[in-house]
C-alpha positions as CSV (number, residue, x, y, z in Angstrom):
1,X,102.7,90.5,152.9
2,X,102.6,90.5,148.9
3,X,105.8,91.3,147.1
4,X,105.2,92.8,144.0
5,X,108.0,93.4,141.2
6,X,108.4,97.0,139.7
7,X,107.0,96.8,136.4
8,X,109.0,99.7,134.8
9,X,112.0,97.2,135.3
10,X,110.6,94.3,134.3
11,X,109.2,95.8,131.2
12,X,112.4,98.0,130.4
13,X,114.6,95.0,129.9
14,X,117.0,95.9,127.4
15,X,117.9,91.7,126.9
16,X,118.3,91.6,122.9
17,X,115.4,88.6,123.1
18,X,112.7,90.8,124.8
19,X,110.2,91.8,122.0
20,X,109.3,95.2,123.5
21,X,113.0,96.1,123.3
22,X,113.4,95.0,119.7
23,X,110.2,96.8,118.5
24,X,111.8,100.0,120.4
25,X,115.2,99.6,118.4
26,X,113.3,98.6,114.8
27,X,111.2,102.1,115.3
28,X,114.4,104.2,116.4
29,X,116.1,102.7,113.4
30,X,113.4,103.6,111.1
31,X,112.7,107.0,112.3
32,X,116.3,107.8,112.3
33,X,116.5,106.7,108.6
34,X,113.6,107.5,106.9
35,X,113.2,111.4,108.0
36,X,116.7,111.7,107.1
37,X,116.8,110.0,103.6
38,X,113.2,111.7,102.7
39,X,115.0,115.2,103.5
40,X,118.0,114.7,101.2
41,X,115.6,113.4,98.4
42,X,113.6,116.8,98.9
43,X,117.0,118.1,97.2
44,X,117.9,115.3,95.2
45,X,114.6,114.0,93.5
46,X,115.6,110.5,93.4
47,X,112.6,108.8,94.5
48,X,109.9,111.2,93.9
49,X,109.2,114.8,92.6
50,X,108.4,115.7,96.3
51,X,106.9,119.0,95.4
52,X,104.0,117.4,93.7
53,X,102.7,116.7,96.9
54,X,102.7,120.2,98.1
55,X,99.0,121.7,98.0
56,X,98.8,123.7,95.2
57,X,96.8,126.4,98.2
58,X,99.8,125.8,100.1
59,X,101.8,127.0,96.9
60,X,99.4,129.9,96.1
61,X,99.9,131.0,99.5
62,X,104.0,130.8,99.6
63,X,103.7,132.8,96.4
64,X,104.6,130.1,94.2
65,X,107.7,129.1,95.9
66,X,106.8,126.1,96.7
67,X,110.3,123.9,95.7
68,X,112.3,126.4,97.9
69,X,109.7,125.2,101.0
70,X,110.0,122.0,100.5
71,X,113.8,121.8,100.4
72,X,113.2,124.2,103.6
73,X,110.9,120.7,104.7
74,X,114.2,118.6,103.7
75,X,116.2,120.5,106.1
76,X,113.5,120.6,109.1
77,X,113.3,116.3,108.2
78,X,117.1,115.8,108.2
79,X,117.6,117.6,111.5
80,X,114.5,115.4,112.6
81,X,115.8,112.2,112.1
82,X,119.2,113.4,114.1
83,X,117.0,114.3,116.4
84,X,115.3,111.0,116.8
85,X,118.7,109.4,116.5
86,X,120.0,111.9,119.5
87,X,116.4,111.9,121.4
88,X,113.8,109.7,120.9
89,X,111.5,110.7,123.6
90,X,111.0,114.2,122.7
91,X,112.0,113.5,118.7
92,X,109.6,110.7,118.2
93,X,106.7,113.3,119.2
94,X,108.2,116.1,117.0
95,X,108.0,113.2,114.0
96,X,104.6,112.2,115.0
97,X,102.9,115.4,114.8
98,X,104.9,116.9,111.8
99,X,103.2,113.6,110.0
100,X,100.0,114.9,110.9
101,X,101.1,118.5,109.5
102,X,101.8,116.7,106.2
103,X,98.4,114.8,106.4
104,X,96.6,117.6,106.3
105,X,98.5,118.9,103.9
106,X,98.0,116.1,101.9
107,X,94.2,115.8,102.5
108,X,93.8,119.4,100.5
109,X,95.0,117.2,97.3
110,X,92.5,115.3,95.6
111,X,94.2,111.7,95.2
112,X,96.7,111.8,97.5
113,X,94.5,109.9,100.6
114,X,96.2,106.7,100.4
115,X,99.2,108.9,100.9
116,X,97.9,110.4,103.8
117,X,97.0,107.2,105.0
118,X,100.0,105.8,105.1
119,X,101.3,108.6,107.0
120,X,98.7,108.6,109.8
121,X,100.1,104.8,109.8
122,X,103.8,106.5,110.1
123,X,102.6,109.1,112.9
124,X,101.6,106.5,115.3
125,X,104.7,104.9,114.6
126,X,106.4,108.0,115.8
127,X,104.1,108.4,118.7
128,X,104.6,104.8,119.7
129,X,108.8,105.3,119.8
130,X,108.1,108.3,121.7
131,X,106.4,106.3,124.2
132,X,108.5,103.4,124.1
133,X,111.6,105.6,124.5
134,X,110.2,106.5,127.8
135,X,111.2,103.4,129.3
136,X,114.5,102.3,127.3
137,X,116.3,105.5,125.9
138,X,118.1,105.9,129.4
């Protein structure tokens, strides 16, 4: 008779050396971080005007107030990343698909596809922590 091991064990080894564990840890880091420091700069303006990457359809349709909905986006990012932080396995989705929200968004702007490049990058970054959370966010 064949002994097999169980992989979900041998694959959820939280050892400090085990590369799966580390990439899990590097993605809950930066997915706690980034969300939350992207949401205070929605107030703060520090490292971008972030309303110039608002649609300007999306604006029409808000009735111009497009700065109050995007500090309305800081606040929905901040609690994200606490999220993420708190829950990664349900978090990591809710960051993963609000990236594709904003790549649509993004894809309605002339210019801005490198942008929303980079965040199709970022949403399977998000997806991928979701997944990996699975196994070690006991």
């Amino acid at each position: 008779m064949e002994t097999t091991m169980d992989n979900t064990s041998a694959i959820a080894s939280t050892d400090a050396s085990s590369p799966a564990y580390q990439a899990y840890q590097i993605l809950h880091f930066g997915f706690t971080v980034a969300p939350i420091l992207a949401g205070l700069d929605k107030f703060l303006h520090l490292l971008t005007n972030w309303d110039q990457y608002l649609a300007p359809s999306v604006n029409r349709m808000l009735g111009g107030n497009g700065h109050v909905f995007m500090q309305a986006v800081g606040i929905i990012e901040i609690v994200a990343g606490i999220g993420v932080f708190i829950k990664p396995k349900i978090f990591g989705y809710v960051v993963g698909l609000w990236l594709l929200g904003i790549i649509v968004n993004l894809l309605l702007i002339p210019g801005y596809f490198d942008i929303a490049l980079r965040d199709l990058g970022l949403s399977l970054g998000a997806f991928a922590l979701a997944r990996l959370s699975a196994v070690y966010d006991r």
